[in-house]
C-alpha positions in Angstrom: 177.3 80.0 -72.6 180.7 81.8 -72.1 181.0 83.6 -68.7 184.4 84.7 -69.6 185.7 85.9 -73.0 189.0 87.1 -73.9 189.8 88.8 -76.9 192.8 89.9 -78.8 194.4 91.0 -75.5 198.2 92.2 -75.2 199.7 93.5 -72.7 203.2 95.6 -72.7 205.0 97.8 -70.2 207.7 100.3 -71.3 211.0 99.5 -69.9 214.1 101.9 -69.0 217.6 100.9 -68.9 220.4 102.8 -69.4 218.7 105.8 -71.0 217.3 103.5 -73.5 212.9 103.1 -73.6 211.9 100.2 -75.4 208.7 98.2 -74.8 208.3 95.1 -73.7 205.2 92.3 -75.1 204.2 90.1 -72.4 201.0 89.1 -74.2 200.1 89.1 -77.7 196.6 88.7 -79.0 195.4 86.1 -77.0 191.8 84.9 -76.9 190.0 82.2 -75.5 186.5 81.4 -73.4 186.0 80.1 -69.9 182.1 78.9 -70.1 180.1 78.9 -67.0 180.5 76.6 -64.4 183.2 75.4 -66.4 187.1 74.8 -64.7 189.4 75.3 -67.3 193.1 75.3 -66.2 196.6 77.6 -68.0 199.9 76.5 -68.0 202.6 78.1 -70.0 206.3 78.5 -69.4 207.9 80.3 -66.3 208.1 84.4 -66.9 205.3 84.1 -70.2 202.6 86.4 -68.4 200.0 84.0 -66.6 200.1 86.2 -63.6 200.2 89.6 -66.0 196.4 88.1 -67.7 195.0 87.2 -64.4 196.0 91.0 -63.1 194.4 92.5 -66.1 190.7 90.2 -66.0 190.5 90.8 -62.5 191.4 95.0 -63.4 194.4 95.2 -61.5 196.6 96.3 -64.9 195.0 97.9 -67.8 195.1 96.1 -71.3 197.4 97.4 -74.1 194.9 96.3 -76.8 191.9 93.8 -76.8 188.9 93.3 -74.9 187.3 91.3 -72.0 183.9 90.4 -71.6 182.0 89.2 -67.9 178.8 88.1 -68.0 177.9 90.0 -71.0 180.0 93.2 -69.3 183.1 94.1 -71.8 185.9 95.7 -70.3 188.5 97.6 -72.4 190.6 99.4 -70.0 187.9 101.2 -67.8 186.1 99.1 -65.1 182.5 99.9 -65.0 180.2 99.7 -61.8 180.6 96.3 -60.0 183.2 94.9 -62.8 185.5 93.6 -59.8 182.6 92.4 -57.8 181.4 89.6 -60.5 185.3 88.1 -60.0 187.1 86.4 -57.1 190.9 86.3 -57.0 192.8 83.7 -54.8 196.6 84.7 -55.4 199.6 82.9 -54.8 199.6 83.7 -51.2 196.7 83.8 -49.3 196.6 87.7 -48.1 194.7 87.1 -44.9 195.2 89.9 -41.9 196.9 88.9 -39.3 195.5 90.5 -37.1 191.9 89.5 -37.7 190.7 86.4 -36.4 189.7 83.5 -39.2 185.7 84.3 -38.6 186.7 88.2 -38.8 189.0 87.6 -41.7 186.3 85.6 -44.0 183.7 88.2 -43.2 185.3 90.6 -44.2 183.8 90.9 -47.3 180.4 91.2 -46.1 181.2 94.3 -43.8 182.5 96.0 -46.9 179.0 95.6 -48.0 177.1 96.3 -45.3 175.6 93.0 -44.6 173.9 93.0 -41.1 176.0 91.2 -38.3 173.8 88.1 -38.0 173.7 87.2 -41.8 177.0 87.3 -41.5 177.4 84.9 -38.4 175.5 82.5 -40.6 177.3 82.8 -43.6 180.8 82.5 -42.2 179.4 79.5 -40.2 178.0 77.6 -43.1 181.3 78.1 -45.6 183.7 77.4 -42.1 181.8 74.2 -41.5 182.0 73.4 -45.4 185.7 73.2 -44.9 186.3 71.7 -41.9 187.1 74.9 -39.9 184.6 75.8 -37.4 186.7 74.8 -34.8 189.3 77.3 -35.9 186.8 80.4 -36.2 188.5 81.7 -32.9 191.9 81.5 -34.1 195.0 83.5 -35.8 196.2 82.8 -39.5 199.3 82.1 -37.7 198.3 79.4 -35.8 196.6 77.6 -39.1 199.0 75.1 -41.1 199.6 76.5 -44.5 196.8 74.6 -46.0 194.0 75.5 -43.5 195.0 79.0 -44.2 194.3 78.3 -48.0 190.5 76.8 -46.8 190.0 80.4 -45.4 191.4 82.7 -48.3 189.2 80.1 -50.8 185.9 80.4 -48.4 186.5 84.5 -48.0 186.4 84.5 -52.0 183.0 82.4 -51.8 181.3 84.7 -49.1 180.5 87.4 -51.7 179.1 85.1 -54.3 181.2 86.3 -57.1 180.3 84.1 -60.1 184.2 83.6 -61.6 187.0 82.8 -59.8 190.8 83.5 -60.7 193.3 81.7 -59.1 197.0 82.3 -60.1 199.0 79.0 -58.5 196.6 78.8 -55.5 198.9 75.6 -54.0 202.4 75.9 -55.5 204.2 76.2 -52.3 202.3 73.1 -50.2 203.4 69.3 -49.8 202.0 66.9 -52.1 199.7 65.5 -49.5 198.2 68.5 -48.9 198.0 69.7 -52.3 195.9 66.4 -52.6 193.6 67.3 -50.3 193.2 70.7 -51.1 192.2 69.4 -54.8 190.0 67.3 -53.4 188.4 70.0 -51.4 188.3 72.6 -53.9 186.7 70.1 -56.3 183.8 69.8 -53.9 183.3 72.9 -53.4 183.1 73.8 -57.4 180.6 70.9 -57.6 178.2 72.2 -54.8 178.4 75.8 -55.8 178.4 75.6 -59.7 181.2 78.6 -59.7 183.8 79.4 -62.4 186.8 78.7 -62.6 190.0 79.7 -64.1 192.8 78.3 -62.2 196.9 79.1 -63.6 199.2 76.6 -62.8 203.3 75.6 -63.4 202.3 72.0 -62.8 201.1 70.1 -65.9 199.8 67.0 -64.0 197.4 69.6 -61.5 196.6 71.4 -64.6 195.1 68.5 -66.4 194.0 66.9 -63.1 191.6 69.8 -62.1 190.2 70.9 -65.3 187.3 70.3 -68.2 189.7 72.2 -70.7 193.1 72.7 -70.1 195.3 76.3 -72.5 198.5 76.2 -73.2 200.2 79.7 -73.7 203.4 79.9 -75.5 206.7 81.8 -74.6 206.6 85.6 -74.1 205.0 87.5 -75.3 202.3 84.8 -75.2 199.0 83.3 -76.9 197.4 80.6 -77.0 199.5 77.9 -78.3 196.5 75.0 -78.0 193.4 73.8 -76.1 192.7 70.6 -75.3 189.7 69.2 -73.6 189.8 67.2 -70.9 187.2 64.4 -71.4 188.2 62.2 -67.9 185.6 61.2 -66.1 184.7 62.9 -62.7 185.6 61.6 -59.7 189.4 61.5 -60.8 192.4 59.8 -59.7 193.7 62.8 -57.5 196.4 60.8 -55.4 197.8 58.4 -58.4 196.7 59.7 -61.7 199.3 58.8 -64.4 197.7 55.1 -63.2 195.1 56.1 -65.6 195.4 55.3 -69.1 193.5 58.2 -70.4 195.1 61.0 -68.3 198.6 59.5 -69.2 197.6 59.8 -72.8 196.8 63.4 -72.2 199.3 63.9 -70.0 202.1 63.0 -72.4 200.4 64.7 -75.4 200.3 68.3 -74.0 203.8 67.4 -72.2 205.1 67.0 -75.7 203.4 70.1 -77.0 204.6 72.1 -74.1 208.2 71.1 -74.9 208.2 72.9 -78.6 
């Protein structure tokens, strides 16, 4: 069953420069399916619009043409009731107030909704404990490394349930090492909470390393250039995966693919 289904979707802004309008295509009839509890993984050239689709599934930006369907909801450019609460969004930074303290900033959610106090004490606690952070409920974003403060953006997404999950190049600006562990973490949790994902990446290795289907999106204005299914076994190689025959095979076919 697909949770997610795009289709036909473009996506183009008018421009002014110089007294001249034209209109720009970012996306061109693109279509594809995320099905659920599935983790399928983008990647596409720098500037083709990964960031533009995210915006527009999650009903930040309109659509030019096309259609996208949630969990049997289709939006076409007007968000019904509760569109935005059926999707998470983890961007590329992790948007957390810094003013709040970590257990205030992952509850937030639930005092949007009204959720009595102590059901949110328990909820925090379990998803803080899930990642290793209950220690740190008491403390500033500021005083988090850069990858705890990823933990708490990822758990106050998972606080509100929402059954699909965007994330647009969650871990682009972190080390290797704990990129690693973030993958690892983030894999988990996927595992014990049978979400959705659709994760956009830059990085071809973390694109195939993550996913059970990997799209490739072509130069702007973009579509979907080819699919491939990713058919490693689970647990992965996260720290030394071009070890693997199989994902080196992969690896090196989309590589060449992404190349044209």
């Amino acid at each position: 069953m697909s949770l997610l289904r795009v289709e036909n979707l473009s996506k183009s802004f008018v421009v002014e420069r110089g007294g001249e309008v034209r209109h720009v295509n970012v996306l061109q009839n693109l279509s594809f399916t995320v099905p659920e509890g599935g983790f399928v993984t983008i990647i596409g050239p720098s500037g083709c619009g990964k960031s533009t689709l995210l915006n527009i599934l999650v009903g930040l930006l309109p659509p030019s043409a096309g259609s996208i369907t949630v969990a049997g909801h289709t939006y076409n450019g007007r968000l019904h009731p509760g569109f935005k609460r059926r999707i998470g969004y983890i961007t590329q930074n992790d948007n957390l107030f810094p003013w709040r303290l970590v257990f205030d900033n992952v509850r937030y959610p639930l005092e949007l909704a009204g959720v009595p106090l102590p059901e949110q004490k328990e909820r925090v606690g379990e998803l803080l404990e899930m990642v290793g952070l209950a220690e740190f409920a008491q403390h500033y974003p500021h005083e988090l490394s850069g990858g705890m403060r990823k933990r708490v953006s990822l758990i106050r997404t998972l606080i509100y349930d929402p059954p699909i999950i965007l994330m647009d190049e969650p871990f682009g600006a972190l080390d290797a090492y704990t990129r690693t562990e973030l993958h690892r973490e983030l894999l988990s949790l996927w595992q014990r909470t049978k979400k959705t994902i659709l994760f956009i990446t830059h990085d071809l290795i973390e694109a195939i390393l993550l996913a059970d289907r990997t799209i490739l999106l072509g130069n702007r204005p973009a579509s979907v250039q080819c699919e491939y299914e990713v058919a490693l076994p689970r647990p992965r190689h996260l720290e030394y995966p071009l070890e693997d025959q199989q994902f080196t095979e992969l690896y090196l076919r989309v590589l060449k693919e992404f190349k044209r």
